[in-house]
Biopython code that builds the backbone (N, CA, C, O; Angstrom):
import numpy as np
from Bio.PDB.StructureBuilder import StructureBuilder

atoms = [
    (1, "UNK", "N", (55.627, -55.308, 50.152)),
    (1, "UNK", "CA", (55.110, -54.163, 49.523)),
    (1, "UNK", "C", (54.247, -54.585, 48.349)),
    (1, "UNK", "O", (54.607, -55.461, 47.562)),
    (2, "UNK", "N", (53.127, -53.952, 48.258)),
    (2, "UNK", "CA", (52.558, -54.223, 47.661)),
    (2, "UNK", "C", (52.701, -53.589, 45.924)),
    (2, "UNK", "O", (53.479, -52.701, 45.576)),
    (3, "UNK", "N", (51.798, -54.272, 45.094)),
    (3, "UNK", "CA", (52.821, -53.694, 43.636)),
    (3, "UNK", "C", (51.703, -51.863, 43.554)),
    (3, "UNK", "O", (50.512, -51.678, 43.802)),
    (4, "UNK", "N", (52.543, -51.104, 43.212)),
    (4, "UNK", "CA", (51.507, -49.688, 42.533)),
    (4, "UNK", "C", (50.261, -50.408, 41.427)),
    (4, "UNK", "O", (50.378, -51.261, 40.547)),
    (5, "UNK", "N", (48.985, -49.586, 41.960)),
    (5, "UNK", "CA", (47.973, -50.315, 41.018)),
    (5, "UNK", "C", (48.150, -48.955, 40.025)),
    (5, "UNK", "O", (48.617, -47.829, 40.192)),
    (6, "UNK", "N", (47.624, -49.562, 39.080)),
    (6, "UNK", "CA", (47.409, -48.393, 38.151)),
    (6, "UNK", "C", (46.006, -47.940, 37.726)),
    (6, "UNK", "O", (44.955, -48.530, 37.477)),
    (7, "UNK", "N", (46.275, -47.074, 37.735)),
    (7, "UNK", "CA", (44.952, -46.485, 37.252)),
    (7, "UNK", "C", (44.632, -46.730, 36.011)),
    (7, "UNK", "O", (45.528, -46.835, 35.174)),
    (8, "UNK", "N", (43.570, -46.839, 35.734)),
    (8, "UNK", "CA", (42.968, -46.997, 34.580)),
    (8, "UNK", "C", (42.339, -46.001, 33.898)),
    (8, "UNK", "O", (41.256, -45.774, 34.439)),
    (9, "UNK", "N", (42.551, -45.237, 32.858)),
    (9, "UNK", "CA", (42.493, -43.875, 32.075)),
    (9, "UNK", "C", (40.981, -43.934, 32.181)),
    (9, "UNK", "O", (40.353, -44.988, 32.269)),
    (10, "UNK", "N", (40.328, -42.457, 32.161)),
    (10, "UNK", "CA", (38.838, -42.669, 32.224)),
    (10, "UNK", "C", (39.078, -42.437, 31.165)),
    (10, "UNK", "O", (39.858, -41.850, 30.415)),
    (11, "UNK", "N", (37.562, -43.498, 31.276)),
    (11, "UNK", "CA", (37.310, -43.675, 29.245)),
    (11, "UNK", "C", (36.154, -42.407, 28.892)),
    (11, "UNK", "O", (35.221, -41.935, 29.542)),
    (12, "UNK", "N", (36.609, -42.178, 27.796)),
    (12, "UNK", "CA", (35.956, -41.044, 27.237)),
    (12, "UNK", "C", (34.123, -41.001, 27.697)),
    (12, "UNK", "O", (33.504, -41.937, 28.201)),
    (13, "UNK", "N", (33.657, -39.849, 27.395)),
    (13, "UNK", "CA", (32.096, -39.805, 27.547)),
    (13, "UNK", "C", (32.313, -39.606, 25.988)),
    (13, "UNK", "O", (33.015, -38.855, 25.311)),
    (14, "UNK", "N", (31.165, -40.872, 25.650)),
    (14, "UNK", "CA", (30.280, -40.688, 24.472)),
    (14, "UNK", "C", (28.906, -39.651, 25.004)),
    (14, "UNK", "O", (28.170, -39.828, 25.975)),
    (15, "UNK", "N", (28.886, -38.530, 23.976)),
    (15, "UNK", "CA", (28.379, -37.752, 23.739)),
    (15, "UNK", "C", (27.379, -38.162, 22.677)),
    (15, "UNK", "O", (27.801, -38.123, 21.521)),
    (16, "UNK", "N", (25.878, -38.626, 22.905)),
    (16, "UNK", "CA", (24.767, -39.440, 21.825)),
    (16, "UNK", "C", (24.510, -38.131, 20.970)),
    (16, "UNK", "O", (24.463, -36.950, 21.313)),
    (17, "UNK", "N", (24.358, -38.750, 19.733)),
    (17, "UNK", "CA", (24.014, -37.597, 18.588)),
    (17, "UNK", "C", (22.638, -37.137, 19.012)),
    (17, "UNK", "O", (22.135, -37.641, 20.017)),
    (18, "UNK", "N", (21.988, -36.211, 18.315)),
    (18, "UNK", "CA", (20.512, -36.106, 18.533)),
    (18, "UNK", "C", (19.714, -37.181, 18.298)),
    (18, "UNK", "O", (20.004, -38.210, 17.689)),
    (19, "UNK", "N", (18.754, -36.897, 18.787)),
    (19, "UNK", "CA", (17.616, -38.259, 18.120)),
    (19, "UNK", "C", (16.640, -37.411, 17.044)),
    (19, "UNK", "O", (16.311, -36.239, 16.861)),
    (20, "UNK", "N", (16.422, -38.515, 16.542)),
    (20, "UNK", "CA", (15.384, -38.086, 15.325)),
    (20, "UNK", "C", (14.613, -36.995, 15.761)),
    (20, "UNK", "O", (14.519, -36.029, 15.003)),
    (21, "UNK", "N", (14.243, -36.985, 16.472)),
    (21, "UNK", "CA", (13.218, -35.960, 16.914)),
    (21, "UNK", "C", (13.688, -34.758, 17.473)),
    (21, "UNK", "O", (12.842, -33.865, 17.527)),
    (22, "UNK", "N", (14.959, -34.460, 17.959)),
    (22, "UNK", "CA", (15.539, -33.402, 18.036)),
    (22, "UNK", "C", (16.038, -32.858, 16.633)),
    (22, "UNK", "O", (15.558, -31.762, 16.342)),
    (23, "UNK", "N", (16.679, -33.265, 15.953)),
    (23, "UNK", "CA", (17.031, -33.482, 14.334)),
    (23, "UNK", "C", (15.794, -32.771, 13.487)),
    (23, "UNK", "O", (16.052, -31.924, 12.632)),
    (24, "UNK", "N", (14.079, -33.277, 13.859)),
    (24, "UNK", "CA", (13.316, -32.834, 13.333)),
    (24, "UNK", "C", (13.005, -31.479, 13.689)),
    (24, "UNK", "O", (12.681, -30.632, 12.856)),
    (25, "UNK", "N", (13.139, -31.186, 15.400)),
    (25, "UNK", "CA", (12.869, -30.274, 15.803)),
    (25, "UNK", "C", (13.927, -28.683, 15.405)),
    (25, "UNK", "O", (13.628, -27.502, 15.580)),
    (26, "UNK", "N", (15.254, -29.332, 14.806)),
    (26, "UNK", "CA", (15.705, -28.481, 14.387)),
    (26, "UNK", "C", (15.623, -27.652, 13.205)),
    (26, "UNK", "O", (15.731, -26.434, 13.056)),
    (27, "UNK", "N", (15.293, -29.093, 11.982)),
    (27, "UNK", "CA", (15.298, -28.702, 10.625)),
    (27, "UNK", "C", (13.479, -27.861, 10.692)),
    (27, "UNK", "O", (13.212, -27.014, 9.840)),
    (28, "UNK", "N", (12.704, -28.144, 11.484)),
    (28, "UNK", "CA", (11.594, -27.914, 11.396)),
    (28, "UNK", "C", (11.838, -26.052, 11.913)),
    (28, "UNK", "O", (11.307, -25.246, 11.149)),
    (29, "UNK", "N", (12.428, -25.600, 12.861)),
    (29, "UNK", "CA", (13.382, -24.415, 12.905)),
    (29, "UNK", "C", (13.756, -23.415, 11.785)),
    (29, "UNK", "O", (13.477, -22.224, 11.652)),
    (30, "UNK", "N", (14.590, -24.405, 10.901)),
    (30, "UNK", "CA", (15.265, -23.740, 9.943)),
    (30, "UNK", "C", (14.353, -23.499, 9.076)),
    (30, "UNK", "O", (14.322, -22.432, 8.462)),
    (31, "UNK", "N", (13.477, -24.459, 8.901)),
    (31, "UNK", "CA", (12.448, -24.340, 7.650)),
    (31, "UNK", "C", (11.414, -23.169, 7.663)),
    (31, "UNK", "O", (10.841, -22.698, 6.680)),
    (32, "UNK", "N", (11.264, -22.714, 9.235)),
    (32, "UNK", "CA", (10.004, -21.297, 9.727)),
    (32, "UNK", "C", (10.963, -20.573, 9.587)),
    (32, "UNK", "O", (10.504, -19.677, 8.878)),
    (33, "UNK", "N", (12.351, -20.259, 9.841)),
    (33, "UNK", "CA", (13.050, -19.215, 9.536)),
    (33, "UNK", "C", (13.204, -18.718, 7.998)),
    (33, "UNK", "O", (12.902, -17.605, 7.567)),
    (34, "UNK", "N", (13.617, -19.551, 7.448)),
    (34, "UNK", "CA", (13.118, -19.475, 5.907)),
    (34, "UNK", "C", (12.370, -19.133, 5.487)),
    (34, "UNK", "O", (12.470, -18.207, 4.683)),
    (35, "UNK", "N", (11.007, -19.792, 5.857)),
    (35, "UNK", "CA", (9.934, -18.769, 5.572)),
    (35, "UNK", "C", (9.755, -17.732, 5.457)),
    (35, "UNK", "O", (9.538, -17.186, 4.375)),
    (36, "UNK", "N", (9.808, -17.042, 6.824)),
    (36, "UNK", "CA", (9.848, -16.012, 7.260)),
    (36, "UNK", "C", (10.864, -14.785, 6.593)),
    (36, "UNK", "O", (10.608, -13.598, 6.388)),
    (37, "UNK", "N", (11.715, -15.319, 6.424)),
    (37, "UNK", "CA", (12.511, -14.422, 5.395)),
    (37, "UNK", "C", (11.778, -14.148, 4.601)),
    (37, "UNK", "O", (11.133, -13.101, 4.532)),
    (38, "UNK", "N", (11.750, -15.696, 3.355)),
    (38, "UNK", "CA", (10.981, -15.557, 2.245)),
    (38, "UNK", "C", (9.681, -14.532, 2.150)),
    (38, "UNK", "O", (9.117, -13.996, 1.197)),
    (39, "UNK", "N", (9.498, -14.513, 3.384)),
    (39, "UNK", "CA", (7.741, -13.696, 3.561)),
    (39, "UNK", "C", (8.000, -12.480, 2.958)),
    (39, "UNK", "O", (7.590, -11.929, 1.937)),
    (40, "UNK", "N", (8.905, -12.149, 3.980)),
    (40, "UNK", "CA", (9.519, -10.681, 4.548)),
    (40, "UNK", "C", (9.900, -9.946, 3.094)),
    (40, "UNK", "O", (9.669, -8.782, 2.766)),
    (41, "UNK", "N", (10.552, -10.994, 2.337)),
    (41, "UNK", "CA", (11.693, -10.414, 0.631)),
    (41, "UNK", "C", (9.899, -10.089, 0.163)),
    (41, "UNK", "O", (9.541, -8.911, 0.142)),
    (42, "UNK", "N", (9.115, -10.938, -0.107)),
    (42, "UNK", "CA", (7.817, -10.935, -0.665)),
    (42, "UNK", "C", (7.214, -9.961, -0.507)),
    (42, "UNK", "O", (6.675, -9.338, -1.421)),
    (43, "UNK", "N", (7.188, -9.554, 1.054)),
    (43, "UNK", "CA", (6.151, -8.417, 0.906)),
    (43, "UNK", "C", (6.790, -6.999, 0.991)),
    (43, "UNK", "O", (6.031, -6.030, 1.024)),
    (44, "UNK", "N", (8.171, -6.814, 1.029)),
    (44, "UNK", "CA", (8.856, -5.798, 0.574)),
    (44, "UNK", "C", (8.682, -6.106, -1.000)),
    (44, "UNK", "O", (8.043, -5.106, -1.325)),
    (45, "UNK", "N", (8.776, -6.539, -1.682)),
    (45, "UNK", "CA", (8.557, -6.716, -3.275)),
    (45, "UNK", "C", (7.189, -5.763, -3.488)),
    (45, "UNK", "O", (7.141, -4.647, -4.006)),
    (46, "UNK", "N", (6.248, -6.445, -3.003)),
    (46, "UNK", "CA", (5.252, -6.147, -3.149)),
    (46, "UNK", "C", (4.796, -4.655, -2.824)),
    (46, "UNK", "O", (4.003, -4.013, -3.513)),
    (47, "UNK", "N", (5.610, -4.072, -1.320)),
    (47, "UNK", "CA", (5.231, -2.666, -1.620)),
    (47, "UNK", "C", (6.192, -1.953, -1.818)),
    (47, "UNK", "O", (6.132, -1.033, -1.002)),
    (48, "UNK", "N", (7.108, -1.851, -2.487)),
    (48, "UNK", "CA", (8.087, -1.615, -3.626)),
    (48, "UNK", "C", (7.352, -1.190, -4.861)),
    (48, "UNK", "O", (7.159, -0.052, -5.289)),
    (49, "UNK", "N", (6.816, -2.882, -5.558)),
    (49, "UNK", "CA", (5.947, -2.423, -6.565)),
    (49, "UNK", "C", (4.763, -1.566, -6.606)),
    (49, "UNK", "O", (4.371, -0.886, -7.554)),
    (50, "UNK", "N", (4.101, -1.734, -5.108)),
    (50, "UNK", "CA", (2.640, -0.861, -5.303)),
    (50, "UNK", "C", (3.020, 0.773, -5.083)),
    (50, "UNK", "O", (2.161, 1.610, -5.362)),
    (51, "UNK", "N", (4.152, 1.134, -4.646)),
    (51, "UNK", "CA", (5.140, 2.268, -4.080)),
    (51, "UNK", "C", (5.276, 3.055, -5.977)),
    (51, "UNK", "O", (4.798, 4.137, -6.317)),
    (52, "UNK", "N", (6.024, 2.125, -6.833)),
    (52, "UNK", "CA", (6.333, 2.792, -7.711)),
    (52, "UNK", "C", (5.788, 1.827, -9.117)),
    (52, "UNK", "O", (5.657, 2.514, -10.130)),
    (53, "UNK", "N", (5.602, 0.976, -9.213)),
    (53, "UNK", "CA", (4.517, 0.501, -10.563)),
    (53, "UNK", "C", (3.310, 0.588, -10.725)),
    (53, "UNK", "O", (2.840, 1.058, -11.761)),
    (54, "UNK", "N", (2.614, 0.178, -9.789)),
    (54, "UNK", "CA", (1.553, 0.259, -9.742)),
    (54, "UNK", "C", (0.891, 1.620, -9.211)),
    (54, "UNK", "O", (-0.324, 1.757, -9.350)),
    (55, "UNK", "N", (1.460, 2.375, -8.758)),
    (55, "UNK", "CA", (0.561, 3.737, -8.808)),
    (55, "UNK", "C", (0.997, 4.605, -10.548)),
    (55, "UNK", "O", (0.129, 5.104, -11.263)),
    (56, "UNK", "N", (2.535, 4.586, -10.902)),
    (56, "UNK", "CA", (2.566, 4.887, -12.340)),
    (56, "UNK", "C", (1.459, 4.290, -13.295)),
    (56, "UNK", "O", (0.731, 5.020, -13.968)),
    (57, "UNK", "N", (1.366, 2.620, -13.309)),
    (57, "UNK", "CA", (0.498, 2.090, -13.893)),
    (57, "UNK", "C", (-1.146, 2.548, -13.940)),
    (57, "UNK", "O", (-1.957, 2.597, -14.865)),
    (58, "UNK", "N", (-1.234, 2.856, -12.506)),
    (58, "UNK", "CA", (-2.717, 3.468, -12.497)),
    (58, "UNK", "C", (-3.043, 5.033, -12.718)),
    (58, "UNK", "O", (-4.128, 5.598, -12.857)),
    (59, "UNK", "N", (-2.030, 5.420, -12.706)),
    (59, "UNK", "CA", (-1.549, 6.869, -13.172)),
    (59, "UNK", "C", (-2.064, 7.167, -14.265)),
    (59, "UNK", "O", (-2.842, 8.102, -14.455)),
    (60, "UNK", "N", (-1.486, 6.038, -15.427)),
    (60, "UNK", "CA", (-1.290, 6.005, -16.835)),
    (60, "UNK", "C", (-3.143, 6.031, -17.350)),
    (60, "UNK", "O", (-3.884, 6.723, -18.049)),
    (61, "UNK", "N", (-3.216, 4.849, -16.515)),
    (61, "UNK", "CA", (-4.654, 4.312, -16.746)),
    (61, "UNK", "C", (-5.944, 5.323, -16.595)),
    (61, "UNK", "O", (-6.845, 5.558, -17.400)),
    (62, "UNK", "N", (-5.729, 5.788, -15.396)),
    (62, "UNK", "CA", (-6.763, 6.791, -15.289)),
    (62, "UNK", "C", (-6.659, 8.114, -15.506)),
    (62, "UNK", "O", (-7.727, 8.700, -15.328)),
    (63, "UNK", "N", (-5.663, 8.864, -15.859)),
    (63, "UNK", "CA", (-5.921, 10.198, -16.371)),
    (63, "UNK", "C", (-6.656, 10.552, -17.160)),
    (63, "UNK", "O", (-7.254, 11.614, -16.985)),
    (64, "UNK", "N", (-6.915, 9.586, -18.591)),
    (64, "UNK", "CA", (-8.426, 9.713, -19.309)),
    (64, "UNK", "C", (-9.082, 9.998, -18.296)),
    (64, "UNK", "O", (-8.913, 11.198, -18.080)),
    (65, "UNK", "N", (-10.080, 9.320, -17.169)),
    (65, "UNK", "CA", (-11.147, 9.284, -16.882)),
    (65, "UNK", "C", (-10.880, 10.380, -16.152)),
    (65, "UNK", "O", (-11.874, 11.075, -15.945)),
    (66, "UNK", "N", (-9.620, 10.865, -15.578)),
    (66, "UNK", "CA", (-9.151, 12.146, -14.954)),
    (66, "UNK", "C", (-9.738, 13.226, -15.408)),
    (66, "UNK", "O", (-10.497, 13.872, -14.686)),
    (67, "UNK", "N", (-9.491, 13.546, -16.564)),
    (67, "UNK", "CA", (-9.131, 14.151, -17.819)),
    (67, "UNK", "C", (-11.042, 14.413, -18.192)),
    (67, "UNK", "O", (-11.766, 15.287, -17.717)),
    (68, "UNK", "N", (-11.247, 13.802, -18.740)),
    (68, "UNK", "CA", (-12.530, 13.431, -18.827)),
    (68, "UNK", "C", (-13.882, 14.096, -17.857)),
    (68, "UNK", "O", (-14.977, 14.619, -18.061)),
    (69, "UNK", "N", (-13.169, 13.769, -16.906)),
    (69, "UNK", "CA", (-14.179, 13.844, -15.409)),
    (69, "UNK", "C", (-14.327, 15.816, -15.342)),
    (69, "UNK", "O", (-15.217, 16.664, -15.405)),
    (70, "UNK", "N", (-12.854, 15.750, -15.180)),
    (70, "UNK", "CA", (-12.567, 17.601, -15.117)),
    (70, "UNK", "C", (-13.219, 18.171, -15.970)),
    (70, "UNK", "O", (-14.081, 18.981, -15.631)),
    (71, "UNK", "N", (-12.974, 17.894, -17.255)),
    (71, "UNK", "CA", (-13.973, 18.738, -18.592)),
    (71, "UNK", "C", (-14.921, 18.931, -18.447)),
    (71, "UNK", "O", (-15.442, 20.012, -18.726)),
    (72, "UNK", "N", (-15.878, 17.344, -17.644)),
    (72, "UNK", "CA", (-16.887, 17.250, -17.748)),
    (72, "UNK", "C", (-17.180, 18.238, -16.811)),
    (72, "UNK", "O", (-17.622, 19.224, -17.401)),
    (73, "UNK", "N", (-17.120, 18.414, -15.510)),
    (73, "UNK", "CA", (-16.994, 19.319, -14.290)),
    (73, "UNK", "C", (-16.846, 20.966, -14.650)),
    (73, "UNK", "O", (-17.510, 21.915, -14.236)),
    (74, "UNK", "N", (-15.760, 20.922, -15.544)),
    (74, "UNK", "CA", (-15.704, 22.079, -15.822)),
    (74, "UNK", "C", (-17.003, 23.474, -16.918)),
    (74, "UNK", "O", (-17.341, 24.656, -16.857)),
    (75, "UNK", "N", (-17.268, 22.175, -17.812)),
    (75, "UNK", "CA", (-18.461, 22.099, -18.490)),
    (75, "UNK", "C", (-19.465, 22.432, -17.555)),
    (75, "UNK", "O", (-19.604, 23.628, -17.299)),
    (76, "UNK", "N", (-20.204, 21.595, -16.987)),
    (76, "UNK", "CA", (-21.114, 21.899, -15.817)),
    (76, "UNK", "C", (-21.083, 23.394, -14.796)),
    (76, "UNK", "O", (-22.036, 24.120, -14.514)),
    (77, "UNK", "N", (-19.921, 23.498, -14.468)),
    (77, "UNK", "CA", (-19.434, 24.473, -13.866)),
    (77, "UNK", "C", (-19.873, 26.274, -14.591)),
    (77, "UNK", "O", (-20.224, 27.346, -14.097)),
    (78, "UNK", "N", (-19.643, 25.850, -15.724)),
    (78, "UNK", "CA", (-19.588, 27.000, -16.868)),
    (78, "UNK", "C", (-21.060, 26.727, -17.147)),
    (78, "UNK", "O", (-21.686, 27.759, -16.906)),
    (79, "UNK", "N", (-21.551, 26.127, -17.398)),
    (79, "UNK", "CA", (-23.022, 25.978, -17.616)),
    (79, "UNK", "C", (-23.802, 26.634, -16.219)),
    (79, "UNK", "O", (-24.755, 27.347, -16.533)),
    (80, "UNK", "N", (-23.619, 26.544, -15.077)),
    (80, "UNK", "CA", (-24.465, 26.723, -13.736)),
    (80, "UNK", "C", (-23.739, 28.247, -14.024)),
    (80, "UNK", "O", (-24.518, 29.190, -14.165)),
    (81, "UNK", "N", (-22.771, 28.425, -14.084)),
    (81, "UNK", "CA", (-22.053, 30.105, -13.696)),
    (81, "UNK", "C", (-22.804, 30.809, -15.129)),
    (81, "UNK", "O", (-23.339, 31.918, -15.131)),
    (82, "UNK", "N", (-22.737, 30.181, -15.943)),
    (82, "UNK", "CA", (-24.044, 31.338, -16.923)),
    (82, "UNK", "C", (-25.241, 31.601, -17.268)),
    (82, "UNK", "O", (-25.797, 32.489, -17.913)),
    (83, "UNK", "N", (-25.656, 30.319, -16.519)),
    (83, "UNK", "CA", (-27.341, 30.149, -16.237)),
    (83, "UNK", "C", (-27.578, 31.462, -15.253)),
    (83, "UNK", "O", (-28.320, 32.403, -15.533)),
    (84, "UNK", "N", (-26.727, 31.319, -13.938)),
    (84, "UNK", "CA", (-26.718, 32.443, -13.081)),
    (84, "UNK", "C", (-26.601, 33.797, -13.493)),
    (84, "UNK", "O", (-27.411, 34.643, -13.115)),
    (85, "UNK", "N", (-25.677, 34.051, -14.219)),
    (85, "UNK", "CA", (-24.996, 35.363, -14.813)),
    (85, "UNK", "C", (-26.352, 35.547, -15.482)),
    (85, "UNK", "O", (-27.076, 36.368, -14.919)),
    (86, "UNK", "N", (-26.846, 34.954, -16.566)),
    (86, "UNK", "CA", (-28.244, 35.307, -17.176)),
    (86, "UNK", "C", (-29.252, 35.647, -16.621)),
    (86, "UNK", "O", (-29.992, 36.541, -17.032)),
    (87, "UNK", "N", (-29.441, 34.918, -15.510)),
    (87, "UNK", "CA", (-30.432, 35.292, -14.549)),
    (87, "UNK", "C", (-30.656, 36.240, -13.790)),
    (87, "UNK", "O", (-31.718, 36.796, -13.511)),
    (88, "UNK", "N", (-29.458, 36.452, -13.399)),
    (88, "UNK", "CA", (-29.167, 37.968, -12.857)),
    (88, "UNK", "C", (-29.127, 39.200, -13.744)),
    (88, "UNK", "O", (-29.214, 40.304, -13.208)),
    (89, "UNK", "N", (-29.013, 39.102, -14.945)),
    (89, "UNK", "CA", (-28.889, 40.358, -15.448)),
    (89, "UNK", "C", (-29.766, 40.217, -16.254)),
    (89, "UNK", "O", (-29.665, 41.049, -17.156)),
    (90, "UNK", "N", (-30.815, 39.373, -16.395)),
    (90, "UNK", "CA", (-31.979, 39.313, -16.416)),
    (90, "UNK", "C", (-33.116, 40.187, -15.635)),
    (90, "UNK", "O", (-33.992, 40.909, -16.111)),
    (91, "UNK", "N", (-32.873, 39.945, -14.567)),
    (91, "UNK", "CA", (-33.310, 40.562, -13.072)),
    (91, "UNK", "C", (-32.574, 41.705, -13.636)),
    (91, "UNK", "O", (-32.884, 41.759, -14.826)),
    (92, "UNK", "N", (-31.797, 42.586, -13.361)),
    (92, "UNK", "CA", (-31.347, 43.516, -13.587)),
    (92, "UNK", "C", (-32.120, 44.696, -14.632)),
    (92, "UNK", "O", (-32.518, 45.850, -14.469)),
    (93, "UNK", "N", (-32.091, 43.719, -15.794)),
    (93, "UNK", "CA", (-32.933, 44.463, -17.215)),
    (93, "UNK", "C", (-34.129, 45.312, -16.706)),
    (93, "UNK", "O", (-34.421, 46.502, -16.828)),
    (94, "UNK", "N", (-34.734, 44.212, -16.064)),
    (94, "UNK", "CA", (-36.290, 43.714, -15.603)),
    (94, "UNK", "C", (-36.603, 45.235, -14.396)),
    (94, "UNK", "O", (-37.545, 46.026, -14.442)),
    (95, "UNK", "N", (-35.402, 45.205, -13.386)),
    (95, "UNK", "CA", (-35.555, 46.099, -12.795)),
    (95, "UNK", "C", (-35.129, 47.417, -13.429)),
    (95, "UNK", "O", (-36.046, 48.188, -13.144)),
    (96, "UNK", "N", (-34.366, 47.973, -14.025)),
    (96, "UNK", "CA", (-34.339, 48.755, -14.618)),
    (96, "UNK", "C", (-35.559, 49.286, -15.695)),
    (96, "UNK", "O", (-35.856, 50.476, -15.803)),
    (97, "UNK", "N", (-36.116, 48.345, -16.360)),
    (97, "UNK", "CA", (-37.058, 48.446, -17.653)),
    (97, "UNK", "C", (-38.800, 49.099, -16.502)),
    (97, "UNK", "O", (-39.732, 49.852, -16.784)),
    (98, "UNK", "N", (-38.561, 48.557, -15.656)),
    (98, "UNK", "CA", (-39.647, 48.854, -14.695)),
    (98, "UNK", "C", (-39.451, 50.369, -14.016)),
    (98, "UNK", "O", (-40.360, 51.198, -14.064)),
    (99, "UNK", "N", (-38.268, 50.620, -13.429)),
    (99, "UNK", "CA", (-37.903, 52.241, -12.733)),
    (99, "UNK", "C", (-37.750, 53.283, -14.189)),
    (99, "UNK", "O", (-37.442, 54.464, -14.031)),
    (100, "UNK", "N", (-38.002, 52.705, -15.618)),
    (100, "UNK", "CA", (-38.020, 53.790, -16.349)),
    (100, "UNK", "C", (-39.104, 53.681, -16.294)),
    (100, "UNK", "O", (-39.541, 54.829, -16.210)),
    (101, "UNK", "N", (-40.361, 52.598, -16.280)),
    (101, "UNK", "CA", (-41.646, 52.807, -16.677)),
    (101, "UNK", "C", (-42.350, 53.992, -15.721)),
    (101, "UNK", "O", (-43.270, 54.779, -15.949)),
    (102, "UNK", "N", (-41.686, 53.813, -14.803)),
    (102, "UNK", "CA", (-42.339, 54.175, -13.168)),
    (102, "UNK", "C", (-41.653, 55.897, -13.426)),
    (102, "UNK", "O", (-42.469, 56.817, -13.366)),
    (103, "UNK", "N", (-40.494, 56.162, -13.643)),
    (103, "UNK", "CA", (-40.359, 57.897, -14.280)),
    (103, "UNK", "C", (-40.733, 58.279, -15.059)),
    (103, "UNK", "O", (-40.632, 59.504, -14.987)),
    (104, "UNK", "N", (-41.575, 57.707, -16.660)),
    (104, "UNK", "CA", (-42.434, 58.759, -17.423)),
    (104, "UNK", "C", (-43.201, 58.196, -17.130)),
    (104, "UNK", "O", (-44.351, 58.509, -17.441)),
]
sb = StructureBuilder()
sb.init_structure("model")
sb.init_model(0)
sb.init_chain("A")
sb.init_seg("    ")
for serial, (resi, resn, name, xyz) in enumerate(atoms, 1):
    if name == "N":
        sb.init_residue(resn, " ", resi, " ")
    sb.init_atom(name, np.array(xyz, "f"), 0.0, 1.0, " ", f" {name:<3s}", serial, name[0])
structure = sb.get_structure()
């Protein structure tokens, strides 16, 4: 009889780490994800601020010229509406001063 052989335990699988270049290909990954966040926080910041500072800010800034502009407008406005009004009851006088001439 022959003797029982024995088996010999399988030897483990080595499992190779990444290689450099997988390693790069990962961190190079993480680093566009990052970004991309970073972008993202940035340009929510940004219209956040243009949402509520920067229109207050320009708010502030231009109501003078607001302000300003209207008067000026309004001025003008009142100037053309009594140039007219004059003119017309001008005309008016004019026709009247004429239908008395024309009855005596």
């Amino acid at each position: 009889m022959l003797p029982p052989v024995e088996e010999a335990a399988p030897e483990p699988v080595v499992q190779p780490g990444p290689t450099p270049a997988e390693r790069q290909a990962e961190d190079d990954a993480r680093w566009a994800s990052m970004a991309e966040e970073i972008r993202m926080q940035v340009l929510q910041r940004i219209d956040l601020f243009t949402d509520t500072g920067l229109r207050d800010q320009l708010g502030a800034r231009l109501q003078p010229i607001v302000d300003r502009a209207s008067a000026d407008l309004v001025a003008t406005i009142n100037q053309h509406v009594g140039d007219l009004l004059r003119t017309y009851v001008a005309e008016a006088i004019e026709r009247e001063i004429e239908n008395w001439r024309r009855g005596n």
